[in-house]
N, C-alpha and C positions, 0 to 999 in steps of 0.2 A: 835597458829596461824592456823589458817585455810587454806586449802589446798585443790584446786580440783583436783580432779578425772574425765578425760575426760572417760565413757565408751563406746565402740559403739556395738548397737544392729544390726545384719546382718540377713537375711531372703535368702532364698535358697532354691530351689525345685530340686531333683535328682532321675533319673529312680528305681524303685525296681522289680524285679521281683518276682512273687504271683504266689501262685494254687488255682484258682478257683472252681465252682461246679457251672453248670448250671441246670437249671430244671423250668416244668412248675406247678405254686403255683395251686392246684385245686381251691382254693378259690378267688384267682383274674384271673385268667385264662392269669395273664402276667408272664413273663421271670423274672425270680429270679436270684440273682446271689448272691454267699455268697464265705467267702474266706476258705481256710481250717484252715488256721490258729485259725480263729475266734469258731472252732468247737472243741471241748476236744477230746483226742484221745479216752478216754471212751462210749463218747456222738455220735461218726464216727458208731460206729456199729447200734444202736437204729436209729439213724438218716436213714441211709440204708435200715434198717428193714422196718421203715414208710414208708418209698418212697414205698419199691416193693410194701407191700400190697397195698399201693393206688396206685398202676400202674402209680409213677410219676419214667420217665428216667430221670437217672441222666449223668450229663456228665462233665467229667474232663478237664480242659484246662490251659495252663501255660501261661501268659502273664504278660505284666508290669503297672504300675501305677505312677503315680507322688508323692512324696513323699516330702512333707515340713518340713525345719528345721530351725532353727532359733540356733544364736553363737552369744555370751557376751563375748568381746576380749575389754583388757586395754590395751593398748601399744603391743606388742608380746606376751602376756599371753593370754591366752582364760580363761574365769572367768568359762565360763558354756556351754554346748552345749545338747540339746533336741530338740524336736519334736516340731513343731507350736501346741497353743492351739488348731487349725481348722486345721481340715484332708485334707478340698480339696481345701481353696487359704490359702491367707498372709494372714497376721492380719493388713499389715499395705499396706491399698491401697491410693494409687497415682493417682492423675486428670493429664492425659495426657493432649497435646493439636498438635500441629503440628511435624510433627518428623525430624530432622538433619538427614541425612543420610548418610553424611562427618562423623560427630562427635558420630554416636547414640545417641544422646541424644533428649528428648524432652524440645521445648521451648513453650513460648508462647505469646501475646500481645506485651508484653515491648521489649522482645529481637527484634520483628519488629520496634519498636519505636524508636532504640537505636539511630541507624544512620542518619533520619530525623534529631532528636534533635541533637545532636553531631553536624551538617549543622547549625540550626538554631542558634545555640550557638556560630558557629564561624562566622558568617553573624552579627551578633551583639554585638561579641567584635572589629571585624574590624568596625562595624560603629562608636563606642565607640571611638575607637582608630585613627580613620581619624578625629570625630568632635573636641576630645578633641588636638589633635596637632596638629590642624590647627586654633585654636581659636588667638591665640597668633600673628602666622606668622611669624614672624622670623625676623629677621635685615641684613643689609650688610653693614659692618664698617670697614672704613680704621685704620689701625695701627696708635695710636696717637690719635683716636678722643674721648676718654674717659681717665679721670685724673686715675679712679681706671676702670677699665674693669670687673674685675670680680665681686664688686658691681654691676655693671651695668646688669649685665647679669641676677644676680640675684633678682634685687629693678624693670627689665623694667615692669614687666607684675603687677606691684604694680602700684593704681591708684594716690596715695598718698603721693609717694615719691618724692626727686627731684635727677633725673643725674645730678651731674658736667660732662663737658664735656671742653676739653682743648680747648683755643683760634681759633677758624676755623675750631669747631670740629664738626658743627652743616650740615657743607656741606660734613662730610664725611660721614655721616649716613644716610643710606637711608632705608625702611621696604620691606622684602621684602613680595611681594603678594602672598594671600593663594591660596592652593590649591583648585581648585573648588570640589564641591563635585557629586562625581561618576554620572554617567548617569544610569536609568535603577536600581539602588542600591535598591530601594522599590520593584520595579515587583520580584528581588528577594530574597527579605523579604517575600513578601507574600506568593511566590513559597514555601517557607522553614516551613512556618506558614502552609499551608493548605497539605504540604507533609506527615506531620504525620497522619492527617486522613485517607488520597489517600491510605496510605500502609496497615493499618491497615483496610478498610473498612468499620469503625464505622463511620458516616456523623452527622450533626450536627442535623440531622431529629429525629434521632435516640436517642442521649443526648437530644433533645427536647433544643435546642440552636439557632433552625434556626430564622434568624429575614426576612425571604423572605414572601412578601405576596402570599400566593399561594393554591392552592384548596385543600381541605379534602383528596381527593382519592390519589392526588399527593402525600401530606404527607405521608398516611398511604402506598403508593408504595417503596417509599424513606426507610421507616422503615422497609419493610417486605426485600425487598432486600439487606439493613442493615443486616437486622438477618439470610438471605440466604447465605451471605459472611462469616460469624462466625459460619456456622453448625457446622464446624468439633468440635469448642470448646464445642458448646451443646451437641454433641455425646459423645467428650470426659469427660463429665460432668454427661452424662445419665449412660455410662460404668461403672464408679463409685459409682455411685449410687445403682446398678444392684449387684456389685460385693461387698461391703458393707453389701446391704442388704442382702446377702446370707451367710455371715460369722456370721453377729450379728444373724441371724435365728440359723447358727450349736452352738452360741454358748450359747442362749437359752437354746436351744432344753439339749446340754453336761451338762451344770453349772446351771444351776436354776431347784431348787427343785419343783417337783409336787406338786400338789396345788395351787399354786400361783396362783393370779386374774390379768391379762393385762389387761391394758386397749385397748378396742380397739374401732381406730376413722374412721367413715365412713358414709359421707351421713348427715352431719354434727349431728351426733347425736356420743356419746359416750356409751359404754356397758364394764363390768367384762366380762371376757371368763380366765374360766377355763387351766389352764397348761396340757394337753394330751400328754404327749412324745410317741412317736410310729414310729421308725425308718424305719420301712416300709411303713408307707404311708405319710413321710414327703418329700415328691416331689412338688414341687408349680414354678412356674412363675411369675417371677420379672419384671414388667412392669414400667416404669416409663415415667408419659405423666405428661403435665399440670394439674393442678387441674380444676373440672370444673367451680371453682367461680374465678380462676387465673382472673387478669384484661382483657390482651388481650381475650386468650378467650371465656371471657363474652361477651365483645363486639363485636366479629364476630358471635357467636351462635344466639346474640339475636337480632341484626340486619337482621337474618337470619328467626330468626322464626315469626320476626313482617307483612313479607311477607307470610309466609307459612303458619302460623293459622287460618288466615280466611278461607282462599281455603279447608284446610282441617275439619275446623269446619262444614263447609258448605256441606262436604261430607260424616259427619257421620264419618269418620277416628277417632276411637279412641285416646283420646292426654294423654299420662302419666302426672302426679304427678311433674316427676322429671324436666319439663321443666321450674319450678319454679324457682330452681336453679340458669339457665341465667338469670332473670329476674333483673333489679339495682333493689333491695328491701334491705333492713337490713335483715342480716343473723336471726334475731328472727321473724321478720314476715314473711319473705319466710320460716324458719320450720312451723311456727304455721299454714299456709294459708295449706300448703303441706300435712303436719297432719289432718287436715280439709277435704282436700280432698281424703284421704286415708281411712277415716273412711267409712264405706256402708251407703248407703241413698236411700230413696225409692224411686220407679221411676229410677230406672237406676244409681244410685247411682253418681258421679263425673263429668263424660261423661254428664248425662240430665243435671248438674248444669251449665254448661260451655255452654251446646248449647241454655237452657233457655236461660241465660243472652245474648247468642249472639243474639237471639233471637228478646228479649226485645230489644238491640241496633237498630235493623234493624229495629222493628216495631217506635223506638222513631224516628229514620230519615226518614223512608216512613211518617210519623205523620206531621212532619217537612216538609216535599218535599209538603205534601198534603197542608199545611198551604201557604206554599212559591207559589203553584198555582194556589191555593182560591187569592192570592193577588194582584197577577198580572192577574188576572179574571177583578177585582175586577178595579184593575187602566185602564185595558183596556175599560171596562164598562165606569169610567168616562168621560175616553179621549174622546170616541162613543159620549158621549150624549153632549160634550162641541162642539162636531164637528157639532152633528144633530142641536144643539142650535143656532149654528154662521149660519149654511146652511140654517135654516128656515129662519132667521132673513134677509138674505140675499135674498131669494125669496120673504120674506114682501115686502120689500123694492123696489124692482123691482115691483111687482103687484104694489104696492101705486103711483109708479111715471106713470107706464103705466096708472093707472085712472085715472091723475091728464091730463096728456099730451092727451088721449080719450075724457076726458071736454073740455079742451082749444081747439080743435079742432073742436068740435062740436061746441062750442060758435063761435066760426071763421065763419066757413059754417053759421048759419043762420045769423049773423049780415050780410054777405055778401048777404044772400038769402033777407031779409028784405029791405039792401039797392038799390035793383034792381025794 
């Protein structure tokens, strides 16, 4: 028969007091610190020796550090107790998010949601429970007006059945009228329904649920301030991150053998890198940001530099490689374009190819503008001469009737002159 074993894993950090040795390293010219401990009592004298002749001071100091341990306890037995694999956090990190300060505890999301729904739940068994017992209605019957009553009670709300009912038992029963239903019972429905957003500050902009017809910029406002309301979860998300990644580095650096090939990813290209353990100069910085091909954003960068390229192409400003990147391309021809343009070329190598072509753009649309002017030259010209056309015709016309009206006139005078 099989049998579990609940065990529980516990984690715990407690002050230690240490003796230290400070001094400055000639060869990085920073502040060293080593423990005494970590020093053989053999190795204390040589060690001393080296320092005077290289005129490095040494200097002694007593202080404390944090100390991590970890305890494997089944019921009141402790199975095991030792030191965390990692010297300076847990091994077992936690995504915070908002913190109780009644309870100490951290909650997050759902603990805000509980109560909204909790609302909405009882909003819609009362509605439940008003439509379904008031479907029926009810009766009001005198004593005597039913031969069996408690069939009756049972067979009424059957569409199919028949009441017997005793001689003049038909005027004793009367139905009585339902209950109307609540005023106001939808508004709050709806209240109950749109509460659990309101608390939580995730909007339906955000889920990408909205059915409102409404502007670009709008939306993307609605969203950013969505995601303004949830920082603290992003932060408690990036801490995480932060703190993860500096345990999994100590525990590299302790437990995996030299030699070994990492891979490592950056710049969307992969490379082998060598294992170098070196306790002194493994110091680094945990950054954790968007990636830069992340969706958002891609699309604020590169709505950004569809404004700012030209202006700077146009000023000679050097444009890197990497703003490829933003670009919507497929991740293998944004490498391959990027590579392309990494490689030296003559003439100015990347930079000339980028302001060529812009170049070429601007000479194809002055070409174009030239064309678009020649044309409208061109329909002006016609218009001009359909005008000079109609104007001449118009002065024909006029000259032909004034000599027509100069004859008749003259014909007039001399038949006059002749009839005298």
């Amino acid at each position: 028969m099989n049998k579990d074993i609940t065990v529980v894993q516990f984690q715990y950090k407690e002050r230690q007091k240490i003796d230290i040795i400070e001094f400055m390293n000639p060869q990085t010219g920073q502040t060293q610190i080593v423990e005494k401990d970590d020093i053989a009592e053999e190795d204390m004298d040589k060690f001393q020796t080296i320092a005077s002749h290289q005129g490095v001071i040494l200097k002694s100091a007593k202080t404390t550090r944090w100390v991590y341990k970890e305890s494997f306890i089944n019921g009141d037995q402790e199975l095991d107790h030792r030191d965390c694999p990692c010297e300076t956090d847990f091994t077992m990190q936690a995504m915070t998010g908002l913190r109780n300060r009644n309870k100490g505890e951290w909650f997050g999301l759902v603990e805000i949601m509980k109560d909204p729904q909790m609302w909405n739940n009882n909003w819609r068994s009362q509605i439940m429970y008003i439509l379904s017992k008031n479907r029926k209605g009810g009766l009001l019957a005198e004593m005597g007006a039913f031969k069996d009553p408690r069939r009756a009670e049972d067979d009424w709300a059957s569409p199919d059945t028949i009441i017997h009912l005793n001689e003049g038992g038909l005027a004793k029963v009367q139905e009585r009228g339902q209950t109307p239903y609540p005023e106001g019972m939808d508004r709050l429905m709806q209240n109950a329904d749109t509460a659990i957003d309101e608390v939580t500050g995730v909007n339906m902009e955000l889920l990408g649920l909205s059915n409102k017809n409404q502007p670009g910029i709008v939306e993307m406002t609605r969203k950013q301030s969505g995601i303004t309301i949830l920082s603290k979860f992003f932060d408690a998300f990036r801490l995480y991150r932060k703190r993860d990644g500096r345990v999994m580095a100590f525990l590299v650096r302790e437990f995996v053998d030299d030699g070994r090939l990492f891979r490592i990813v950056g710049d969307d290209k992969a490379e082998g890198v060598k294992l170098i353990k070196n306790e002194q100069t493994f110091k680094f910085d945990v950054i954790v940001d968007d990636a830069p091909t992340s969706p958002n954003q891609k699309q604020q960068v590169f709505a950004t530099l569809t404004e700012v390229l030209p202006t700077l192409l146009q000023a000679g400003i050097p444009i890197p490689p990497e703003v490829i990147d933003y670009f919507p391309f497929p991740a293998k021809l944004a490498r391959a374009w990027k590579e392309q343009l990494e490689q030296p070329q003559e003439g100015g190598g990347e930079q000339d190819a980028i302001k060529q072509a812009l170049q070429q753009q601007q000479q194809i649309e002055q070409q174009k503008l030239q064309l678009d002017t020649q044309k409208n030259q061109q329909d002006f010209q016609v218009k001009m001469l359909d005008a000079m056309t109609k104007l001449r015709k118009v002065v024909e016309d006029g000259q032909a009737k004034r000599t027509e009206l100069e004859l008749v006139a003259g014909r007039d005078i001399r038949d006059s002159y002749l009839g005298n």
